[in-house]
Gaussian input, Z-matrix of N, CA and C with variables (Angstrom, degrees):
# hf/3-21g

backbone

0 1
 N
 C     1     B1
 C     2     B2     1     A1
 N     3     B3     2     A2     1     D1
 C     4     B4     3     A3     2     D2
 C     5     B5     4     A4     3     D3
 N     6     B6     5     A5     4     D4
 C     7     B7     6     A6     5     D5
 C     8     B8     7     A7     6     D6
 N     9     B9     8     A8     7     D7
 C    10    B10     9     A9     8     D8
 C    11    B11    10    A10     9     D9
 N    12    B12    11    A11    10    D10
 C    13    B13    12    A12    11    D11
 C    14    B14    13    A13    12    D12
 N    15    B15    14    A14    13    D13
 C    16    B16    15    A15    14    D14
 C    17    B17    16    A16    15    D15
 N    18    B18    17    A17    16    D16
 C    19    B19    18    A18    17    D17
 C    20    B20    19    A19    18    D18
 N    21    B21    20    A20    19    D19
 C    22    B22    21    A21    20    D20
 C    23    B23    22    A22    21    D21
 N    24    B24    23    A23    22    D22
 C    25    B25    24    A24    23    D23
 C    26    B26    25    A25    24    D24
 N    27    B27    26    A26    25    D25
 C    28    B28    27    A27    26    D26
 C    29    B29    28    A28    27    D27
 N    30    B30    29    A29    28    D28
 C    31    B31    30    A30    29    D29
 C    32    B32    31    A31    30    D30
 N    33    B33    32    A32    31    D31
 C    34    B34    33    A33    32    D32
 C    35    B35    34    A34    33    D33
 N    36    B36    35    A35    34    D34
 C    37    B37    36    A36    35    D35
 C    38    B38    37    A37    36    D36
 N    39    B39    38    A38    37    D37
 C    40    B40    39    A39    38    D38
 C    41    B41    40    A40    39    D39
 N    42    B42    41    A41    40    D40
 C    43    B43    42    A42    41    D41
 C    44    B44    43    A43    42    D42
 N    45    B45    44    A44    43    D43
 C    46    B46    45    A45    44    D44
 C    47    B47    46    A46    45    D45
 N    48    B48    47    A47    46    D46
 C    49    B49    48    A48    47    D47
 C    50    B50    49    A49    48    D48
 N    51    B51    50    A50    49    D49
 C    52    B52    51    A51    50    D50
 C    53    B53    52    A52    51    D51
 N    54    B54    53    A53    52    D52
 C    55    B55    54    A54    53    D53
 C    56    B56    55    A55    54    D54
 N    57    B57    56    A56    55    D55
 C    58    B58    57    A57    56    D56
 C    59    B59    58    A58    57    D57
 N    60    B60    59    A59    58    D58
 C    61    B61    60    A60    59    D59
 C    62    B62    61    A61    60    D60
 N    63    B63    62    A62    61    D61
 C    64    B64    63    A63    62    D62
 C    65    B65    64    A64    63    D63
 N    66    B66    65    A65    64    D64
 C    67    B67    66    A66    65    D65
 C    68    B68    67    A67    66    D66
 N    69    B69    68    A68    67    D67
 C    70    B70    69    A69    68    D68
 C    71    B71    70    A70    69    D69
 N    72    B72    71    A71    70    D70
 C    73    B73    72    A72    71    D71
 C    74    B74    73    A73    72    D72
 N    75    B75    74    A74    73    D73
 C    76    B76    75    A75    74    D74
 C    77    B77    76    A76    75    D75
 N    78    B78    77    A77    76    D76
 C    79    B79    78    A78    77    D77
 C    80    B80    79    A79    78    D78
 N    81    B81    80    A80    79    D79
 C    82    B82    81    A81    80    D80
 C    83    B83    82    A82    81    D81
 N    84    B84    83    A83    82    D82
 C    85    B85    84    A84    83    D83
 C    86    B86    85    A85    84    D84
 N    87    B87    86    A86    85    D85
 C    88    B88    87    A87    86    D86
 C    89    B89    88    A88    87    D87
 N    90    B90    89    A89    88    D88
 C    91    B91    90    A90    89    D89
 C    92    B92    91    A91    90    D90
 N    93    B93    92    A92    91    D91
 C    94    B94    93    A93    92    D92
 C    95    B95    94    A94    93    D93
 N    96    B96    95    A95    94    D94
 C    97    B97    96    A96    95    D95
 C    98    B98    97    A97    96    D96
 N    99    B99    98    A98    97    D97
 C   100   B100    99    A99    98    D98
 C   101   B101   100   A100    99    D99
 N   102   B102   101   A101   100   D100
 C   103   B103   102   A102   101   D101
 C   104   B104   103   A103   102   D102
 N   105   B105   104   A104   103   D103
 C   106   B106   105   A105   104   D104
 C   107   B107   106   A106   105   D105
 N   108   B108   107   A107   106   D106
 C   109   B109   108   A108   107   D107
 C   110   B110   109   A109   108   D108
 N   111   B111   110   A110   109   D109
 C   112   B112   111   A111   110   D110
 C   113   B113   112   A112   111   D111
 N   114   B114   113   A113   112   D112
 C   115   B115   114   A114   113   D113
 C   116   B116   115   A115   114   D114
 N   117   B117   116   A116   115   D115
 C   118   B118   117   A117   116   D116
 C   119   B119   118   A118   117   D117
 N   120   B120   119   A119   118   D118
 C   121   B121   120   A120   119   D119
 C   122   B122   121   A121   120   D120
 N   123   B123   122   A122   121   D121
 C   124   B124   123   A123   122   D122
 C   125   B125   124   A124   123   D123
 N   126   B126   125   A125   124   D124
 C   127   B127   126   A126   125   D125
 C   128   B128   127   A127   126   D126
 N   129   B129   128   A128   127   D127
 C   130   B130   129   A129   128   D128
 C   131   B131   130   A130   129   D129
 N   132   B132   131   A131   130   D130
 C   133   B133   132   A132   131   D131
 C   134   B134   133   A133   132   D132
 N   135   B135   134   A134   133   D133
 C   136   B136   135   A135   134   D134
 C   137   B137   136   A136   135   D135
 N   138   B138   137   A137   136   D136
 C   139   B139   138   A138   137   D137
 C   140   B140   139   A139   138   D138
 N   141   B141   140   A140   139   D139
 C   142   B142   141   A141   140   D140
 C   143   B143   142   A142   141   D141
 N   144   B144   143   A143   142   D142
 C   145   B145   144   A144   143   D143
 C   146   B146   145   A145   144   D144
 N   147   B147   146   A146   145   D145
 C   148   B148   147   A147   146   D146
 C   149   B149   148   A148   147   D147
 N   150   B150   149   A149   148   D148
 C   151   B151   150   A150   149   D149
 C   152   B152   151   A151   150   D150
 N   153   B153   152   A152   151   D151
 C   154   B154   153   A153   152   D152
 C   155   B155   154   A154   153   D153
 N   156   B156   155   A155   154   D154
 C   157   B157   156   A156   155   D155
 C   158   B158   157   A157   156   D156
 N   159   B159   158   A158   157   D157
 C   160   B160   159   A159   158   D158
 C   161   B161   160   A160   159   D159
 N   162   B162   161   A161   160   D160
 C   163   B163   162   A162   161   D161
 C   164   B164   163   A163   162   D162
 N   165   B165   164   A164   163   D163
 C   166   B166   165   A165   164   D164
 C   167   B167   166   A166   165   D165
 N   168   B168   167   A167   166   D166
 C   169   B169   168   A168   167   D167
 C   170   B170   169   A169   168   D168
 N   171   B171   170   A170   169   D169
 C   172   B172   171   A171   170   D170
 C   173   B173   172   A172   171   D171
 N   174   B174   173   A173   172   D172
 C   175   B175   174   A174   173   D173
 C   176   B176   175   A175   174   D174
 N   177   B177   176   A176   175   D175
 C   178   B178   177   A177   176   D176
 C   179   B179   178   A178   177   D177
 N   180   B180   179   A179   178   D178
 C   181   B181   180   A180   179   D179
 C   182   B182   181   A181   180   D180
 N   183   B183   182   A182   181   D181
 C   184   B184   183   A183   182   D182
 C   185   B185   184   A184   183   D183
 N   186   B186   185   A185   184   D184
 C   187   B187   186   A186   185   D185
 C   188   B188   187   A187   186   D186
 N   189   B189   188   A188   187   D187
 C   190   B190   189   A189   188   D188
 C   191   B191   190   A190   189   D189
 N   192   B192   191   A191   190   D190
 C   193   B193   192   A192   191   D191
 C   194   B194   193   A193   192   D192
 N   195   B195   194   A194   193   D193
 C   196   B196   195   A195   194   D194
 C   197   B197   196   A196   195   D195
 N   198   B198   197   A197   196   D196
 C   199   B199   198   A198   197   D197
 C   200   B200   199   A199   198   D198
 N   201   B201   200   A200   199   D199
 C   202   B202   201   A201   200   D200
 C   203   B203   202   A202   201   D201
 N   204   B204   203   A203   202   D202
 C   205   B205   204   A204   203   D203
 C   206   B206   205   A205   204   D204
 N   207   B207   206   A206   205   D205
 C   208   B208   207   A207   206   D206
 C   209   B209   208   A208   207   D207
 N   210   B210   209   A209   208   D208
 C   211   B211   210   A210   209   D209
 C   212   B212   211   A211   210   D210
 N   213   B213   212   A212   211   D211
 C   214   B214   213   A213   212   D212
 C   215   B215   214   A214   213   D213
 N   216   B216   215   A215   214   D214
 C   217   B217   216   A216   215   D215
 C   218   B218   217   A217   216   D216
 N   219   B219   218   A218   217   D217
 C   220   B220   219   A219   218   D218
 C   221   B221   220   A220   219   D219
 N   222   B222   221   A221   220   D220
 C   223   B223   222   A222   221   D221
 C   224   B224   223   A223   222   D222
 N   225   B225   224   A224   223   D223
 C   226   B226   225   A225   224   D224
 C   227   B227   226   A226   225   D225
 N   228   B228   227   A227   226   D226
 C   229   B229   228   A228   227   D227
 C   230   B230   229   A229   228   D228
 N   231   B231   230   A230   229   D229
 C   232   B232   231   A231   230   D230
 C   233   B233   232   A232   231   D231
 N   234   B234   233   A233   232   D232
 C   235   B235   234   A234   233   D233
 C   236   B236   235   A235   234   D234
 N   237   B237   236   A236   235   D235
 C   238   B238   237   A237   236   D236
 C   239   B239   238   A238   237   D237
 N   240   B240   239   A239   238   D238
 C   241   B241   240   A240   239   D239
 C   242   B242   241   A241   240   D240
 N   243   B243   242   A242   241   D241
 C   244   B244   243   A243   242   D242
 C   245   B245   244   A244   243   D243
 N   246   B246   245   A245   244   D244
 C   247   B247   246   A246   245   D245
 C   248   B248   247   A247   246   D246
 N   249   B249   248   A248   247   D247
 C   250   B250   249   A249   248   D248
 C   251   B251   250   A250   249   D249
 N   252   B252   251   A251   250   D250
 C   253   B253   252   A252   251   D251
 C   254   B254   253   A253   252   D252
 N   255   B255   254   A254   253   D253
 C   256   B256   255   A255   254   D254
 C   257   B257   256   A256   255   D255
 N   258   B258   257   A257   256   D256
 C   259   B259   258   A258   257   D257
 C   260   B260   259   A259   258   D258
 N   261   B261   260   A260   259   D259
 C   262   B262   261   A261   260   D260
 C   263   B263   262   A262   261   D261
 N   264   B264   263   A263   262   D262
 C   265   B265   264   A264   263   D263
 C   266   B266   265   A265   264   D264
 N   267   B267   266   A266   265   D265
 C   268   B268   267   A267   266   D266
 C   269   B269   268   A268   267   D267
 N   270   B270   269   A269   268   D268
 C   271   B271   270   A270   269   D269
 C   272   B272   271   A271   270   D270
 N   273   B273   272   A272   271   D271
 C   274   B274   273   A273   272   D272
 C   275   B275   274   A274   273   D273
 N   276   B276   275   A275   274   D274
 C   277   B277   276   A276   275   D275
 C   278   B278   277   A277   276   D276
 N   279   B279   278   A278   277   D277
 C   280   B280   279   A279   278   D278
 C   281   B281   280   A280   279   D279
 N   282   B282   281   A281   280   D280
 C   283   B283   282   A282   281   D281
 C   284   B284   283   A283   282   D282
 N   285   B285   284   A284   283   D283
 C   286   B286   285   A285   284   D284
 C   287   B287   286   A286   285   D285
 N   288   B288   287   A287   286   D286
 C   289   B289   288   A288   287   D287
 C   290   B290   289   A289   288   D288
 N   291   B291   290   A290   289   D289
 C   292   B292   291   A291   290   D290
 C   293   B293   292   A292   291   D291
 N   294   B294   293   A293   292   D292
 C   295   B295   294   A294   293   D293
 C   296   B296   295   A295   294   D294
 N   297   B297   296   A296   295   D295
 C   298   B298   297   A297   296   D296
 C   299   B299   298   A298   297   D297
 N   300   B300   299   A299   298   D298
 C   301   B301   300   A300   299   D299
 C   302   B302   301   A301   300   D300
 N   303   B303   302   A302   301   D301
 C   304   B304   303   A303   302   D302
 C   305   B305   304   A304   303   D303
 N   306   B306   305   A305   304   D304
 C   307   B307   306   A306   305   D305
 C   308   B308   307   A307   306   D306
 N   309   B309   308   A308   307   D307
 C   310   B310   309   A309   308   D308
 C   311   B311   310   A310   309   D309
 N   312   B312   311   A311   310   D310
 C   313   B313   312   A312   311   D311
 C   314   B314   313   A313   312   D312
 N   315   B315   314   A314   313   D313
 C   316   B316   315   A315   314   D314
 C   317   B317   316   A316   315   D315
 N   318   B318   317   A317   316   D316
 C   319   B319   318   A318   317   D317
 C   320   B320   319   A319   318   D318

   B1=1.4537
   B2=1.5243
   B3=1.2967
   B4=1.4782
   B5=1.7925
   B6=1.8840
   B7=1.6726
   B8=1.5889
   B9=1.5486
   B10=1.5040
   B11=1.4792
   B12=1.1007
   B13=1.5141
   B14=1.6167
   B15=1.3588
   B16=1.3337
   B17=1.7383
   B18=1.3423
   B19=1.6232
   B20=1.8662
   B21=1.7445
   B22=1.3169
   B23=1.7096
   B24=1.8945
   B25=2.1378
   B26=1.6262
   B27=1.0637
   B28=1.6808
   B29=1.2809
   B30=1.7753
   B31=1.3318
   B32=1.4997
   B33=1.3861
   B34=1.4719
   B35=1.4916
   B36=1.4374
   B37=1.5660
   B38=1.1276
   B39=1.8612
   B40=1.8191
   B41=1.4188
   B42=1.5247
   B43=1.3342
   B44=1.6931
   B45=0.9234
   B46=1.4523
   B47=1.3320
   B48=2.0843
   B49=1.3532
   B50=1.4745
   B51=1.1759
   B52=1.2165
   B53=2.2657
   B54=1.0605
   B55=1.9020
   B56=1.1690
   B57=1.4311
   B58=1.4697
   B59=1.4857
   B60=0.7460
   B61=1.6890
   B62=1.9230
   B63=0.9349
   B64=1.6050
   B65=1.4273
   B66=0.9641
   B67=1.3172
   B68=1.3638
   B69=1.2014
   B70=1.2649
   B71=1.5731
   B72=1.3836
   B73=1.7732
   B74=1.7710
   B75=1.1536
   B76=1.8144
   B77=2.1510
   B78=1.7435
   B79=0.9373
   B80=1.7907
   B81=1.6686
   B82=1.2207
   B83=1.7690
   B84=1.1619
   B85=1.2301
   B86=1.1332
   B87=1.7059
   B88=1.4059
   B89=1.7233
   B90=1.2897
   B91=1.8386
   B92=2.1329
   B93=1.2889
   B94=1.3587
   B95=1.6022
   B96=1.4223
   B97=1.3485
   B98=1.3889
   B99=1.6109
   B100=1.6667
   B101=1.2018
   B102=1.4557
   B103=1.6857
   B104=1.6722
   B105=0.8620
   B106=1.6817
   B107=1.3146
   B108=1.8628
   B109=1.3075
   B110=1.9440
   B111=1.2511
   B112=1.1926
   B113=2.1442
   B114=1.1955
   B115=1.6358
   B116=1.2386
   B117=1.3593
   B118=1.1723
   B119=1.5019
   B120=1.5506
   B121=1.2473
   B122=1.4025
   B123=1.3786
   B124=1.8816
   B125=1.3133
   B126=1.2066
   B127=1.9794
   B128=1.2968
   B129=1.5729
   B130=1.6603
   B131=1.4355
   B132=1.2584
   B133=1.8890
   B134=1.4393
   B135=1.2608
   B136=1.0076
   B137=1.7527
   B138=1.6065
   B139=1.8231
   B140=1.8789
   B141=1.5434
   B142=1.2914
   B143=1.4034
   B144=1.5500
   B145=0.9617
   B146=1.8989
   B147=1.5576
   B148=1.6788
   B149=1.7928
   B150=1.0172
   B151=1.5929
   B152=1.4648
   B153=1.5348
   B154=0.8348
   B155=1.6872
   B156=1.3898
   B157=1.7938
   B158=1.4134
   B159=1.5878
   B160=1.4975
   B161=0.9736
   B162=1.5942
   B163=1.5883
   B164=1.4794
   B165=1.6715
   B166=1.5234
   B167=1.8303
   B168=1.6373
   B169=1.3176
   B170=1.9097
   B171=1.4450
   B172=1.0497
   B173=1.6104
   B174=1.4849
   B175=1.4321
   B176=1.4406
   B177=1.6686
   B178=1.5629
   B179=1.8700
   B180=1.6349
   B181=1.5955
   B182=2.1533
   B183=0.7238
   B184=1.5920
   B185=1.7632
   B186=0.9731
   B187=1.3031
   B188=1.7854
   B189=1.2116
   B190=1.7848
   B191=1.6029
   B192=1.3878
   B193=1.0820
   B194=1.4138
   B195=1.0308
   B196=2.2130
   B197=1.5034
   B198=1.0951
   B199=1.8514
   B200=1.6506
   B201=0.8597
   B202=1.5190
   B203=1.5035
   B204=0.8406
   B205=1.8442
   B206=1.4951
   B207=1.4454
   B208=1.2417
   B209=1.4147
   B210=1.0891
   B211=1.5779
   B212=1.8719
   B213=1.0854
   B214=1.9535
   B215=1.4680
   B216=1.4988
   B217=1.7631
   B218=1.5825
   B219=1.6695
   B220=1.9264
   B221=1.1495
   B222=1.4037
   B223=1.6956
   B224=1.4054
   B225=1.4398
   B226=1.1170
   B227=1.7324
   B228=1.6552
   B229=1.6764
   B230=0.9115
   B231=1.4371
   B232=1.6576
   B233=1.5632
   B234=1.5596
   B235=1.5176
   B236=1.7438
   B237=1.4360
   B238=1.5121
   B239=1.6613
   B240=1.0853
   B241=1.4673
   B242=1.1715
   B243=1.7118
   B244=1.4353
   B245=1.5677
   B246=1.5959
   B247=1.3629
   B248=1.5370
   B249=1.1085
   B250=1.1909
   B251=1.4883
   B252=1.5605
   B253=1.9268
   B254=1.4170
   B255=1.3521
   B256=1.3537
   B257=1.1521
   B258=1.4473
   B259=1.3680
   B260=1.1347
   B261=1.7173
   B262=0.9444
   B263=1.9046
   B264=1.5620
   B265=1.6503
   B266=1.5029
   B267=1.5017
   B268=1.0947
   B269=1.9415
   B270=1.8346
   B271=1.5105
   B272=1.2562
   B273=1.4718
   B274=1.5456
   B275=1.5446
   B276=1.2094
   B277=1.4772
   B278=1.8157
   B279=1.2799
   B280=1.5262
   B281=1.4091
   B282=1.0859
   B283=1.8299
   B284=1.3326
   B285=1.6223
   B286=0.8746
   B287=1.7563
   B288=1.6073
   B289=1.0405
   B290=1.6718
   B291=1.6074
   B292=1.4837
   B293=1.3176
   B294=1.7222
   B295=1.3095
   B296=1.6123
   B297=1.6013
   B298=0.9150
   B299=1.8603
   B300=1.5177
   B301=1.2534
   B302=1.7168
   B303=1.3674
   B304=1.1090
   B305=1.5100
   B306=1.1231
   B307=1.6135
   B308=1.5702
   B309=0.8552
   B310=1.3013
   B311=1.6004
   B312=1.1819
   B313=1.2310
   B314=1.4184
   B315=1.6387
   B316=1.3367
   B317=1.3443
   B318=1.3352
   B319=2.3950
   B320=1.4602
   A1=110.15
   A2=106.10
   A3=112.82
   A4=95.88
   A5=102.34
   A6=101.59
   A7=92.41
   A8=95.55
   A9=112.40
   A10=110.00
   A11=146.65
   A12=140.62
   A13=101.43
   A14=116.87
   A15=111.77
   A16=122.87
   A17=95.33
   A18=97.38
   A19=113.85
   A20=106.95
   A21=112.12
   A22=138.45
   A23=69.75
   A24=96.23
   A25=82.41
   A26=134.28
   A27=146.22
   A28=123.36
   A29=97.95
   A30=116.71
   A31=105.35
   A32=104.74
   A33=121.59
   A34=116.42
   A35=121.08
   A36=119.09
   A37=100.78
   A38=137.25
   A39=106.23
   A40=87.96
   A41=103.75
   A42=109.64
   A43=139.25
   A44=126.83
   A45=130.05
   A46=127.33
   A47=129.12
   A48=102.53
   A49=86.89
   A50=126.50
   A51=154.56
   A52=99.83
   A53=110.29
   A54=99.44
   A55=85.87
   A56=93.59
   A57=115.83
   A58=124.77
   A59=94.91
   A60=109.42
   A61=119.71
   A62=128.49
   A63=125.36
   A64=108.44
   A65=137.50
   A66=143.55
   A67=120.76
   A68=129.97
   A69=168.56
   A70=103.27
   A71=138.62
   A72=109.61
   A73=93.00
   A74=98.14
   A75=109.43
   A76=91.07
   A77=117.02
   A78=84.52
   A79=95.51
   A80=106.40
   A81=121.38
   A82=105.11
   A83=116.63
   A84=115.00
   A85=124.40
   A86=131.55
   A87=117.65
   A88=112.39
   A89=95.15
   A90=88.11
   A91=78.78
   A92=96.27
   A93=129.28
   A94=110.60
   A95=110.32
   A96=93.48
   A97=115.72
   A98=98.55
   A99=107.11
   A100=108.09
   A101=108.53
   A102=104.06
   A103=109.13
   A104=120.36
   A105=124.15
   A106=99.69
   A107=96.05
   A108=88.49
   A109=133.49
   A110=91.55
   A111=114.93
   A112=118.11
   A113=95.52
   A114=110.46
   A115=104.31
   A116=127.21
   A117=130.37
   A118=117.08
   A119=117.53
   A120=116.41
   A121=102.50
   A122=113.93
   A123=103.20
   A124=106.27
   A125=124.67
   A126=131.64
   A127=88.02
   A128=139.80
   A129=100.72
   A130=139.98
   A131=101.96
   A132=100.26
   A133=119.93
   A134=162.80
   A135=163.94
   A136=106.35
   A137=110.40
   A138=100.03
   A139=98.58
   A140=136.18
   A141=115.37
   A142=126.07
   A143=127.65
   A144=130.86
   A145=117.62
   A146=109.77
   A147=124.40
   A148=89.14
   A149=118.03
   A150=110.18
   A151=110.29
   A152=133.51
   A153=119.96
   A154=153.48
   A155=89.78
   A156=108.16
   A157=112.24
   A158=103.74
   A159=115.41
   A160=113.96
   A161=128.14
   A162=148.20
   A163=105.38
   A164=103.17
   A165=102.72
   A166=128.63
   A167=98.96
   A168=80.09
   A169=107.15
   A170=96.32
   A171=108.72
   A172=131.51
   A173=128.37
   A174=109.69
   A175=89.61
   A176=111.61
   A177=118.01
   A178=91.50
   A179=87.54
   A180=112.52
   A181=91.79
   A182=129.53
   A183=134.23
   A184=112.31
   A185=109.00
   A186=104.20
   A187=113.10
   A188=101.60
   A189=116.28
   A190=133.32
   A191=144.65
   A192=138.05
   A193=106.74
   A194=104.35
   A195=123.99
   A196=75.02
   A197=90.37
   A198=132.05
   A199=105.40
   A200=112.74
   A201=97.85
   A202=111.54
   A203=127.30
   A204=126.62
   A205=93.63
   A206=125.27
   A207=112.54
   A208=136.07
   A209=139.00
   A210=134.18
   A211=105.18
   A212=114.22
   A213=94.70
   A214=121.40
   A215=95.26
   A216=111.33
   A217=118.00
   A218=92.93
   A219=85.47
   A220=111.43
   A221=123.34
   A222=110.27
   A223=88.61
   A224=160.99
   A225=146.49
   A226=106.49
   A227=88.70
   A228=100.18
   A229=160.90
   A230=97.79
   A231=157.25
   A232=90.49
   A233=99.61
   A234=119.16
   A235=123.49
   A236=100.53
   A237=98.95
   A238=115.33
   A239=109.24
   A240=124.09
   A241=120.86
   A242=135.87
   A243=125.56
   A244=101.78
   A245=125.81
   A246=138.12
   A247=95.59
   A248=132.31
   A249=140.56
   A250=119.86
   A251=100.32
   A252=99.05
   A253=117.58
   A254=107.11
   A255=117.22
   A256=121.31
   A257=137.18
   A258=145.20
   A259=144.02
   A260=139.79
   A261=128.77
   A262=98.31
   A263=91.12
   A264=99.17
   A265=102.54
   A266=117.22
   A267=141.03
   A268=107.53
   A269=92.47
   A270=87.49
   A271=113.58
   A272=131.32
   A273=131.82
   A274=86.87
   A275=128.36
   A276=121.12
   A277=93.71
   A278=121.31
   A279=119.81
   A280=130.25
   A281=96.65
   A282=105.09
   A283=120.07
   A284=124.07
   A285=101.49
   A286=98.17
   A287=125.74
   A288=110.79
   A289=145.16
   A290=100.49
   A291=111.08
   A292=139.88
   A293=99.62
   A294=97.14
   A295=115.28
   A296=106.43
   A297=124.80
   A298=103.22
   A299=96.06
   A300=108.07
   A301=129.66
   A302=111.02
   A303=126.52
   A304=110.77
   A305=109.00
   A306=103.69
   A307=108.37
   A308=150.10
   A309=158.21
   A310=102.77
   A311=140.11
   A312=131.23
   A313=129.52
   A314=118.41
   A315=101.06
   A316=141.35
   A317=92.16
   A318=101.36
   A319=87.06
   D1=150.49
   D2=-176.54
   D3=-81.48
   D4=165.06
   D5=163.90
   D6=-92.83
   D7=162.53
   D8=170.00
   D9=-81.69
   D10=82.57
   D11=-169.39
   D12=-46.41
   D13=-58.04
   D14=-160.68
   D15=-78.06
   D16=-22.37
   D17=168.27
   D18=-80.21
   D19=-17.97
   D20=173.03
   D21=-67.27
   D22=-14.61
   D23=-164.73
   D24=-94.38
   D25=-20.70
   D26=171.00
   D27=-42.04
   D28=-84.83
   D29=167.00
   D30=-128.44
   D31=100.88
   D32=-179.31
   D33=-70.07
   D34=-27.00
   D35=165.28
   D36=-72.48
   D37=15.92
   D38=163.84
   D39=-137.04
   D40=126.17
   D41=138.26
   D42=-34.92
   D43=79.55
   D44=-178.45
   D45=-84.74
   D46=148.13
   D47=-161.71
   D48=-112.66
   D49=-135.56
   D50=-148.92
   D51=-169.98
   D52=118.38
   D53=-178.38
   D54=-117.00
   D55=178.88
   D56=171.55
   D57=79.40
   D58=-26.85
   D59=-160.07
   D60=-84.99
   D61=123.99
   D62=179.91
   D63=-102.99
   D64=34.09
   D65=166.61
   D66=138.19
   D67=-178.27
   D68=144.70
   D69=-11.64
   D70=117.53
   D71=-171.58
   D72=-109.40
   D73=138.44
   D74=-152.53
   D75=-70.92
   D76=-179.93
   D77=178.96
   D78=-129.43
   D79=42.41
   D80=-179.65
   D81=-151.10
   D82=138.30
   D83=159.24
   D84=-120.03
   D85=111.74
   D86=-172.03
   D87=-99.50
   D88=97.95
   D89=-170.93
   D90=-149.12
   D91=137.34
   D92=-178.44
   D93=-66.34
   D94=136.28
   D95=-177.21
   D96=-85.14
   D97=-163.76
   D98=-177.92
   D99=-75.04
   D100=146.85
   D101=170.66
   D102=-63.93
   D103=-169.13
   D104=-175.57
   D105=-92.43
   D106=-64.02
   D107=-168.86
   D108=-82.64
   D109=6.76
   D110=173.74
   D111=-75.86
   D112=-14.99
   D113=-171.61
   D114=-69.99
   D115=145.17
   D116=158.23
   D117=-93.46
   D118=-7.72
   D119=-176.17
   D120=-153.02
   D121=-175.29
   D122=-161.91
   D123=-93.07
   D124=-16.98
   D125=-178.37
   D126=-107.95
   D127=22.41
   D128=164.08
   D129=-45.61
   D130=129.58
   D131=-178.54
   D132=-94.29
   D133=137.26
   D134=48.91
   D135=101.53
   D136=82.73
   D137=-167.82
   D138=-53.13
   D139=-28.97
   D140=170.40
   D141=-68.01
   D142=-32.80
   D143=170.08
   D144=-46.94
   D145=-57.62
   D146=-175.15
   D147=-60.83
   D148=-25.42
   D149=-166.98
   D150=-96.40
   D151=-22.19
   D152=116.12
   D153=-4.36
   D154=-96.57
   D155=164.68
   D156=-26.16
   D157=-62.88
   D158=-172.87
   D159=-42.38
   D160=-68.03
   D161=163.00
   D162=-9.21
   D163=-68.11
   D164=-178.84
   D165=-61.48
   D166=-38.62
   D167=-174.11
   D168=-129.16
   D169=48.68
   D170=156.08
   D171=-152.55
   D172=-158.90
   D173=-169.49
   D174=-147.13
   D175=160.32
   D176=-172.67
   D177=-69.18
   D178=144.25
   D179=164.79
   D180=76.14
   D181=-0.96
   D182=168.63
   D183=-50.33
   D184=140.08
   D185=176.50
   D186=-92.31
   D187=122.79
   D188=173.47
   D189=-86.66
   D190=103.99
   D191=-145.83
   D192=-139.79
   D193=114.19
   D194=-171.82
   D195=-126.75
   D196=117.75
   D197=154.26
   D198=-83.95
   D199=-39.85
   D200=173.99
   D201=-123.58
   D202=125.31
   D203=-141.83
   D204=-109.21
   D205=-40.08
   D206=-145.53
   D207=-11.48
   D208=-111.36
   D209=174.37
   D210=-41.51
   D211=-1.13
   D212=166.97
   D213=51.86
   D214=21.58
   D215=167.61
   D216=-57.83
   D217=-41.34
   D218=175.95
   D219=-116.35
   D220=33.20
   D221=138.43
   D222=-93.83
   D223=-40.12
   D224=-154.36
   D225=-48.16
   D226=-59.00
   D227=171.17
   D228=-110.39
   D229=42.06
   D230=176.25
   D231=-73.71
   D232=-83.85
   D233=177.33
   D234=-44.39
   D235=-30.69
   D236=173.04
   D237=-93.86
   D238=-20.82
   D239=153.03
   D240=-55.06
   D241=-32.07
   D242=-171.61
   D243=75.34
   D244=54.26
   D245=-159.08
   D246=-144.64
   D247=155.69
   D248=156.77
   D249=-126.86
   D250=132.62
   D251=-171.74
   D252=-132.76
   D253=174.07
   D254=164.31
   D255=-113.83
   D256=118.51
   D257=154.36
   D258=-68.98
   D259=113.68
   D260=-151.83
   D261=-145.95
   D262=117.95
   D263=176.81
   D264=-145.72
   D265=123.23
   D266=163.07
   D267=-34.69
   D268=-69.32
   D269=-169.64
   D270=-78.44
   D271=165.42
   D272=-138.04
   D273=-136.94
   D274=-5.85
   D275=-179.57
   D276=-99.10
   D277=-63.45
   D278=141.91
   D279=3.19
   D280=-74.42
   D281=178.82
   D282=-75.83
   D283=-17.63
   D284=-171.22
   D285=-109.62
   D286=4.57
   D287=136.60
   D288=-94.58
   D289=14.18
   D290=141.34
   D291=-83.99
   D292=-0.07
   D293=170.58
   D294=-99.42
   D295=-5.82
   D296=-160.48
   D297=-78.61
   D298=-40.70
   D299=175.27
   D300=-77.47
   D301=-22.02
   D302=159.65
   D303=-61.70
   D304=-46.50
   D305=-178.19
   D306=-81.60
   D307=-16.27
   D308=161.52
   D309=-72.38
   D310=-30.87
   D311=152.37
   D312=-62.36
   D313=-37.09
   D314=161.87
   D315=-113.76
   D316=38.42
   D317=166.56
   D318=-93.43

């Protein structure tokens, strides 16, 4: 775990950490985007990119939470992460081909 510098400059009789966190969060990501026609939704992101991210600012068995789910890229890699999440999509034609894709990710 990292120290918290700024809660340390605070209260300097406590050692403080930093949680959650798996590293360092880079300040480039080189991962290719989605094809177009490959998207299930209009901002699809990159299942290496979310799997990424995750790595950094989360921890195995952590709980994962997309408020706006559409394409279900990061529960995809939630699950390949060793992450557990919650999904949340308004539209119902949407979700149920993000669920579609989630399940097609793990057979």
């Amino acid at each position: 775990m990292s120290s918290d510098a700024k809660k340390d400059k605070a209260e300097p009789e406590v050692t403080h950490y930093i949680s959650g966190a798996g590293g360092m969060f880079p300040t480039v990501f080189d991962v290719p985007q989605v094809n177009t026609e490959e998207r299930i939704h209009q901002v699809g992101k990159p299942l290496e990119l979310m799997e990424q991210i995750l790595s950094f600012v989360s921890k195995d068995k952590e709980l994962v939470l997309d408020q706006f789910c559409g394409s279900g890229v990061a529960g995809e890699a939630a699950l390949n992460r060793n992450r557990n999440s919650i999904l949340i999509e308004k539209n119902e034609d949407i979700y149920r081909k993000a669920c579609e894709r989630i399940k097609k990710g793990r057979l």
